[in-house]
N, C-alpha and C positions, 0 to 999 in steps of 0.2 A: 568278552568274558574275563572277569578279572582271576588270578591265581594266585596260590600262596602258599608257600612250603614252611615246615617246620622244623629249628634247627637246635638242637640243644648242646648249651654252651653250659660254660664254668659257672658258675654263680657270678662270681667274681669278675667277671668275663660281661657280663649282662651288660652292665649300665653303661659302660663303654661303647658295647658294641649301638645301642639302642642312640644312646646320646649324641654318636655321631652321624647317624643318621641311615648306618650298612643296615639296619634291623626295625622293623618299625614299632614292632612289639615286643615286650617282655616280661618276665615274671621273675623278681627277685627279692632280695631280701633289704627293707627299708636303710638295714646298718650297712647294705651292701654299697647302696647308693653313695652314703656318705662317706663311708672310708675309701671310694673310687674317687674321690670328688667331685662327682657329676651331678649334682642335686642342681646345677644352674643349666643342665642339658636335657636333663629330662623333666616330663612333668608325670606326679603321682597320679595313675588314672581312679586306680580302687584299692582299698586294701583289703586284702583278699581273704581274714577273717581263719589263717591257717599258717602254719610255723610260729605263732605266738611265742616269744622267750624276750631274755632281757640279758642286756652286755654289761657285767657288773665286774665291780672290783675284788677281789677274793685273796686270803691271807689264811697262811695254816691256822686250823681252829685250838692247835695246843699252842700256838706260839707266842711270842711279846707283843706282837702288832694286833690292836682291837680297832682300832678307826681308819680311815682311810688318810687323816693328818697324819697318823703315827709313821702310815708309809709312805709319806711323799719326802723325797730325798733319797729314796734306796733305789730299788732295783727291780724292776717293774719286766718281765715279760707278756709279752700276748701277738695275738697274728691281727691287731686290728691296730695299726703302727699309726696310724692318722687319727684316729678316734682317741684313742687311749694318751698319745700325744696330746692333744688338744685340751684334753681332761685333767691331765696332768699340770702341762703349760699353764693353764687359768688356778689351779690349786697352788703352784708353785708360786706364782705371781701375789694371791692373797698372805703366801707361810713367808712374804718377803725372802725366798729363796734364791741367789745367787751362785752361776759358776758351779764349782764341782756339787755344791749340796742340791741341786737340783735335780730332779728323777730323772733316773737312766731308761729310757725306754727299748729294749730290746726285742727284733721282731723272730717268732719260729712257729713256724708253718702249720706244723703237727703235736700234738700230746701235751700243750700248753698247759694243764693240769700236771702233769708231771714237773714241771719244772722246782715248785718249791721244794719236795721230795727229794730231786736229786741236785739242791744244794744252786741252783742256776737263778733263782729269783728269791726276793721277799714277798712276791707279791706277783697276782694274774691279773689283766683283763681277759676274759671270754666269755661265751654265751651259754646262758642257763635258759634251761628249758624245765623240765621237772626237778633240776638240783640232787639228781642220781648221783652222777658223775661226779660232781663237786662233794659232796660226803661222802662216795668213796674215797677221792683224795686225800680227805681230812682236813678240806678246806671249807670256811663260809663265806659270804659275803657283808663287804662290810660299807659297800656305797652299788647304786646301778648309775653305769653313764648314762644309757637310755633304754627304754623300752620299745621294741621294731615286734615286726609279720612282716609277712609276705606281702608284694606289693605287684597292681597292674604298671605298667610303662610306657610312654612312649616319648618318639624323639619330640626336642623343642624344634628342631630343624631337621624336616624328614626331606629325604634324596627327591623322594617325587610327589609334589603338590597334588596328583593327581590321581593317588592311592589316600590321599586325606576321607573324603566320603567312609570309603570301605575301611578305612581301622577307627572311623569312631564307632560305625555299623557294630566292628567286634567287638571293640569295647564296651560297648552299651549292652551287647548281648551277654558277659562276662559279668556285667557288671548286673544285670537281672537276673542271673543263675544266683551271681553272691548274695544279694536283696532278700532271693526267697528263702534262702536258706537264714537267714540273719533278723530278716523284719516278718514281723506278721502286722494285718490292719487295725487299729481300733476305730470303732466307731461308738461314736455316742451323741446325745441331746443336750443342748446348753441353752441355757438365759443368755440372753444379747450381755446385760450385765455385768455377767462372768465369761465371758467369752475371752476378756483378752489375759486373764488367769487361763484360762482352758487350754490357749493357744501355745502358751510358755511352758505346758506340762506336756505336752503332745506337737511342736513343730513340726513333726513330717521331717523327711528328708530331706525335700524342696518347698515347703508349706504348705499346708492343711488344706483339704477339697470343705469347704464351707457351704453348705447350702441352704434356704430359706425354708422355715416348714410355715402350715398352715397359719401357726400358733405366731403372730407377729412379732412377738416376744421371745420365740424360742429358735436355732437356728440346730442342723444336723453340721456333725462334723466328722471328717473320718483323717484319719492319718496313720503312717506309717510308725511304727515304733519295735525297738529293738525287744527279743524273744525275753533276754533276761531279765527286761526291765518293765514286763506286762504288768506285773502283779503289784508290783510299785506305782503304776502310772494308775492303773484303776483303783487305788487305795486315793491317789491324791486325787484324782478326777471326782469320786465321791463326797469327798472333803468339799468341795468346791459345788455341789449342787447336780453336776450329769448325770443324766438319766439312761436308762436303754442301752449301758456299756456294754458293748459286745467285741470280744478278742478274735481275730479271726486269721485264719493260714490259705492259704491256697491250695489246694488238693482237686484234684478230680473228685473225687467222692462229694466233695460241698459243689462241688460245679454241678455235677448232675442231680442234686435238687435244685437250685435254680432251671437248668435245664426242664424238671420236668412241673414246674409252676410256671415256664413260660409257653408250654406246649398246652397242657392242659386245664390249665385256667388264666389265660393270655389276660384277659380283665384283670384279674389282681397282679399282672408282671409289671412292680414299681418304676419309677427312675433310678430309686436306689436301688433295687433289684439287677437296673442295668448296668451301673456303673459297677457292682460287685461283678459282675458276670465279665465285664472288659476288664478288670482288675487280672481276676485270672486269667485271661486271652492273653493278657501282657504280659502273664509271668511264666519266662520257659518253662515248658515242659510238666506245667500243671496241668494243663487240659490235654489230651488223645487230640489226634485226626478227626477220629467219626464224631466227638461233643464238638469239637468249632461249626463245621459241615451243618450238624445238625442244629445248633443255636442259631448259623446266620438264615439257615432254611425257614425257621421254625418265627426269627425275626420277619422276614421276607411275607413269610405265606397271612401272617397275621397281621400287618401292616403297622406294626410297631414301632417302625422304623420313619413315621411320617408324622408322628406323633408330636408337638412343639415341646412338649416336658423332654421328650426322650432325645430331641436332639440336643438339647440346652445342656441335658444332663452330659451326654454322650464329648459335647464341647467341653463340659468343663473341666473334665475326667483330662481329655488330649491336654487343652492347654497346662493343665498341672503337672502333666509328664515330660511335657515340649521342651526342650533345650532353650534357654531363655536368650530373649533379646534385648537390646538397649537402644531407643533412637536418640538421636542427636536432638535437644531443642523439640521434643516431643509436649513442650507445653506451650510453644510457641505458634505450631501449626496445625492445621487440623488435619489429620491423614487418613486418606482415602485408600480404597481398593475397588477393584470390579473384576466379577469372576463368577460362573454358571461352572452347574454341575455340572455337565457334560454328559453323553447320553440320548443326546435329543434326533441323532442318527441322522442328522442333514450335511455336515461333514461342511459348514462354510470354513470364510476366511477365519483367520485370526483376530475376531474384531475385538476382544475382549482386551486384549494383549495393546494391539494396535490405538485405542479408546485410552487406554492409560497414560501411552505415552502423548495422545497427542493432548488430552487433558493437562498432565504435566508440564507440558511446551505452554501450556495455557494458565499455567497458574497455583494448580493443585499440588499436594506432596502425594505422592501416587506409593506405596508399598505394595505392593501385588505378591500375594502368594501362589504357587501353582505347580506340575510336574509336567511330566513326559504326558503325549498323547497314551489315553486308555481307550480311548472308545473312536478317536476321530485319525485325522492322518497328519495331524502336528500339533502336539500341543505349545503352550504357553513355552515351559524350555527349549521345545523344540525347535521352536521360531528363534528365539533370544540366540540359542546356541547355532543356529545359521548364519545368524547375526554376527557372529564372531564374539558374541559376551561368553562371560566364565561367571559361573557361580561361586562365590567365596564361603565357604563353610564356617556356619561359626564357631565358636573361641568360648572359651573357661578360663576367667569371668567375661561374660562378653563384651566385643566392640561394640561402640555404638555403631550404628546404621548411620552412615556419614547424611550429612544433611544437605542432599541432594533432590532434583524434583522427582527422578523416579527410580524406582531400585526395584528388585526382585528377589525372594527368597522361597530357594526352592525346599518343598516341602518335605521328601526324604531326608533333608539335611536336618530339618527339628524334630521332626516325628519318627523319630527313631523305632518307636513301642509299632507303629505299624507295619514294619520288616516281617514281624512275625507273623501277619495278618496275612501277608499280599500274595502269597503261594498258595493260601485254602480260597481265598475271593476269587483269587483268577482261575480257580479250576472248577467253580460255579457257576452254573447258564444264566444267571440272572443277577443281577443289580444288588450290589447290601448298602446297610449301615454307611460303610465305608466309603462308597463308591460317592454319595452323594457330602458327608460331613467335609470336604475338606475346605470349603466357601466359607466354615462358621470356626475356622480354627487357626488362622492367621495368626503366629505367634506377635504378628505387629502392634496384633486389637485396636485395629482404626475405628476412627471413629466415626466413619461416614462409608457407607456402602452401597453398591447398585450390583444385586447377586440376580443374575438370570435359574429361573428351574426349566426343568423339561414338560411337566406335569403342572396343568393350573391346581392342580389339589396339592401340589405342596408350595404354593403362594402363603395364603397365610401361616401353617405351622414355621415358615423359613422366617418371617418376619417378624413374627411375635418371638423365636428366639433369637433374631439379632435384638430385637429391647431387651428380651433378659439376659441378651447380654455386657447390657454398655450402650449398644450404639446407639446414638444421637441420633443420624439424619441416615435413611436408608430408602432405597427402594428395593423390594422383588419383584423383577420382569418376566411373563412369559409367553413368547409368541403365541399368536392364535393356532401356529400351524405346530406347536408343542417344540418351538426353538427358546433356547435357554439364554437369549439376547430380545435386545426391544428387536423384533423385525422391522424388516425396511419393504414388506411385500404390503402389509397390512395392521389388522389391530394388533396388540400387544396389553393383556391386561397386569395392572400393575397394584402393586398394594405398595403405600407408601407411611413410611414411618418419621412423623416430626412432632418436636416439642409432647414427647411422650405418648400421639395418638396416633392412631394406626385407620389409613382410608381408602379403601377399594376405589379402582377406578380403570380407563380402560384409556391407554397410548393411539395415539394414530400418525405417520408423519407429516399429513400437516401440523400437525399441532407446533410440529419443529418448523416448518417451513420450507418440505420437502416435499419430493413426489414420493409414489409406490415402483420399486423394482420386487420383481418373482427373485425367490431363493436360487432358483435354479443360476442368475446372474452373479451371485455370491457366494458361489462353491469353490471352496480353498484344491489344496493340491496338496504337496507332502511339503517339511520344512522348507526343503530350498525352493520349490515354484512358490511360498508364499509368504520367504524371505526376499522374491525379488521383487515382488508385490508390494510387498511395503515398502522397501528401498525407491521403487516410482512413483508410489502415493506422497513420503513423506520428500521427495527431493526436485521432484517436477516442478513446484512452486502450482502457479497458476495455467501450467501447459498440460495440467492431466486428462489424459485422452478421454475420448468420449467413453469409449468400451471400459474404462477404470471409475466411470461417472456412478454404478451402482456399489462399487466396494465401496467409494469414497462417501455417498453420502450415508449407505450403512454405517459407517465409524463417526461421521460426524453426529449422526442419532445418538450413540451411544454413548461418546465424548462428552456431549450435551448435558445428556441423561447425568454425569459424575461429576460435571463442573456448576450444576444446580445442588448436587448435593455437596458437595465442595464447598459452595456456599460464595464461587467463584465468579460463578453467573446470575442472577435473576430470573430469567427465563429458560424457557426452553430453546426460541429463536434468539435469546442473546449468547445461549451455550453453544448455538448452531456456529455464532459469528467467532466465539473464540476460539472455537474449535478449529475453524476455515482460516482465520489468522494464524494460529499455532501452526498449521501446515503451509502455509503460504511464504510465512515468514522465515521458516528453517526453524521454529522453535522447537519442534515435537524433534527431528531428528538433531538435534542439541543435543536434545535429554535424553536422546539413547546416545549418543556418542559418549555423554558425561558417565552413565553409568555404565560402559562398555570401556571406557580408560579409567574409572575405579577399580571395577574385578580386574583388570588385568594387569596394574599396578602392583593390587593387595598381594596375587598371587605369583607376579616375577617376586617379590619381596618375599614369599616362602620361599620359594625355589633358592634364590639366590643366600638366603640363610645354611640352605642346605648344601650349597658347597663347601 
């Protein structure tokens, strides 16, 4: 369990402490930054929308000085010696001022307003906030340096790599307390037409949730936009042709109509209905305890959640919250994943994990998204992290995703918005929303997929919205025996997605060129029994024992399965052959080695910053 105290320092004090890396978070003031000089140590997480003032230049208002030229040359006090320096320095430098005529800057602590009064300056820098203070003086202002608030922080080089996760966690969460107090949603209707006028009146914060309506020609659009600037933006939204503007806050009170239009009349509970409804799930402290509870039950009991609109919608909602990625050479290769819901209560190997890599050793650019086991005894990290990999958190603006066969990105690390979710899900008996979307929300957006269900009733809604979402070539596998992998016991039916059309049909492994092994022979363990499972599958070569003969040709099914949609193989018995090459050859365990001395590169080089 992680821990964290809370230590309050000087103001002054902040950015220092932060930028060196003793404090990993802070709250300070923007001028604070800079007059520490640590604006190259820290980076601005949020600005936090409270201490709003301005650091101006101020001069008695009965006296001879009216510009700020008039007073460069004299006698300048303030307590922000680096700022007001600097300000000066550059005025100085335009007034051609040399030697003695150049401004005196002197620095005092306290009562900087007093100074021209008792005869110590011509002239302040300090901070105005309402301008009380400064007209008591009988002072005004006659230039601002600059304009600061209150600001989030953290270090550029933090002491421990390994507390990264958990202070973007709070930061995020900081950072959606300030959102809702600052942004309300608009939504509205545009002509394709005008749509990219629409877009430039309404940005979002991260860019606009866009979605297709009925009407070919007309597309929904919702975005985020600042409180003060509602009434502005729908005067201009109008201008331009939108329709159906509607301003909106998050509150309990609007959540529980939606709440009770999805209870009581489930038929009319829209996609956009759902996407407003996860809106507020994502924004602290808008929705109670008992409306989460009740909206995932209420999702749950009425099967809303199986629906192809509502996951498409549900996706497109996460990915526009999702912490963004960059891959390397992303138009050069076609990039793959493969990944099952999980669920399906048979507890095998890790073949989904295992298929990636040996695919990759085979040819494919493999990005695989995944987390901690939820329902089995190792997940996808689970393994990797047996493995001795390290997940690298991403970066603002991000790295690219080096251009390697196979990488891994764990899911908490983008999906931050789900943090808030994952305390009410896991203290409910049964399966949500949640539990199943995280196959359709890869921040990679490959373009080739093979996603296992537990459930043949959710084959097609899962593949109908992988095409609305993008994806090219996909398959959805699910055992006959309700395993969320092609089985290696028997049939596996499959719905497969190419060149736009979408074709039911039914896996066997002959088809690959295999025999049938019972599940009962492919039952994993916990990480480390099935990190050493892999490590003898992928390093045997050609001496893998008899009793390893059913994990192994489980993965090569599977591998098969993603190197056809890869686009890497032809067949399914030619994916069987790459597949059995990649491990024969030492190619699959390459590709973890190459991505296991990446992260752990990436992350000595935070560490090592942080000394």
């Amino acid at each position: 369990m992680s821990h964290f105290r809370s230590v309050f320092l000087p103001a002054g004090d902040i950015p220092s402490f932060v930028g060196n890396g003793n404090v990993d978070l802070g709250i300070t003031g923007h001028d604070v930054i800079l007059e520490a000089k640590m604006q190259d140590k820290v980076t601005e997480v949020q600005r936090l929308a409270f201490g709003k003032c301005a650091l101006k230049v101020q001069v008695p208002e009965r006296g001879p000085i009216h510009s700020v030229q008039n007073l460069a040359g004299k006698r300048v006090v303030t307590s922000f010696e680096v700022l007001a320096g600097e300000y000066f320095s550059n005025l100085d430098d335009q007034l051609a001022l040399v030697g003695e005529q150049r401004t005196k800057i002197q620095y005092i602590g306290g009562s900087v307003e007093a100074a021209c009064a008792l005869g110590l300056a011509d002239g302040i820098v300090d901070l105005v906030e309402s301008g009380d203070t400064m007209r008591a003086a009988g002072l005004h202002a006659v230039a601002t340096v600059l304009e600061t608030e209150a600001v989030l922080i953290k270090s550029n080089t933090p002491s421990r790599a390994d507390h990264t996760p958990l202070i973007n966690r709070i930061a995020s969460r900081i950072a959606g307390v300030v959102a809702a107090e600052k942004y309300v949603l608009c939504s509205y209707n545009i002509s394709r037409d005008a749509l990219p006028g629409a877009v430039q009146i309404t940005p979002g914060r991260r860019g606009p949730t866009i979605s297709p309506l009925d009407e070919t020609d007309w597309v929904d659009v919702s975005a985020m936009v600042e409180k003060k600037e509602s009434a502005r933006v729908m005067d201009e939204l109008v201008e331009i042709g939108a329709k159906d503007i509607l301003i909106y806050k998050y509150t309990s009170d609007k959540f529980k109509f939606l709440l009770e239009k999805l209870v009581k009349t489930p038929e009319l509970f829209t996609p956009d209905d759902l996407q407003l409804s996860l809106q507020h799930l994502f924004t602290p402290d808008a929705v109670p305890p008992t409306q989460i509870g009740a909206f995932l039950a209420a999702m749950h009991i009425h099967r809303l959640e199986r629906r192809p609109e509502n996951l498409a919608a549900a996706a497109d909602l996460l990915h526009s919250r999702a912490l963004k990625t960059a891959i390397e050479a992303e138009d050069k290769d076609f990039v793959v994943d493969i990944v099952g819901t999980g669920g399906d209560g048979h507890n095998t190997f890790n073949v989904s994990t295992t298929a990636a890599i040996v695919a990759a050793g085979a040819g494919a650019r493999v990005v695989k998204h995944g987390s901690r086991a939820s329902t089995s005894s190792s997940g996808s990290a689970d393994l990797l992290q047996a493995l001795d990999c390290v997940f690298v958190p991403p970066t603002s603006p991000p790295t690219p995703i080096p251009r390697i066969p196979f990488t891994f990105l764990l899911a908490p690390h983008y999906h931050t918005s789900l943090a808030l979710i994952a305390p009410h899900r896991k203290s409910l008996p049964f399966r949500t929303l949640f539990n199943v979307i995280g196959p359709l929300v890869n921040p990679a957006r490959p373009r080739g997929m093979v996603l296992g269900v537990a459930e043949r009733e959710l084959g097609r809604p899962f593949i109908q919205s992988l095409k609305a979402a993008g994806v090219i070539r996909a398959m959805v596998v699910c055992g006959a025996e309700g395993l969320d992998e092609i089985s290696c016991a028997g049939e596996t039916y499959v719905w497969t997605l190419t060149a736009g059309e979408i074709v039911e049909g039914v896996l066997h492994p002959a088809q690959f060129g295999l025999g049938t092994h019972p599940l009962a022979a492919v039952v994993g363990g916990d990480a480390r029994a099935n990190a050493a499972t892999f490590r003898g599958l992928l390093t045997e070569g050609e001496a893998v024992s008899e009793a390893m003969t059913p994990i192994l040709e489980f993965v090569l099914m599977n591998a098969s399965a993603l190197l056809v949609v890869a686009g890497v193989a032809v067949d399914f018995k030619d994916g069987v052959r790459l597949a059995r090459e990649s491990i024969v050859s030492g190619a699959a365990w390459k590709a973890l080695e190459t991505f296991r001395e990446a992260g752990q590169t990436a992350m000595a080089s935070v560490a090592n910053q942080g000394k």
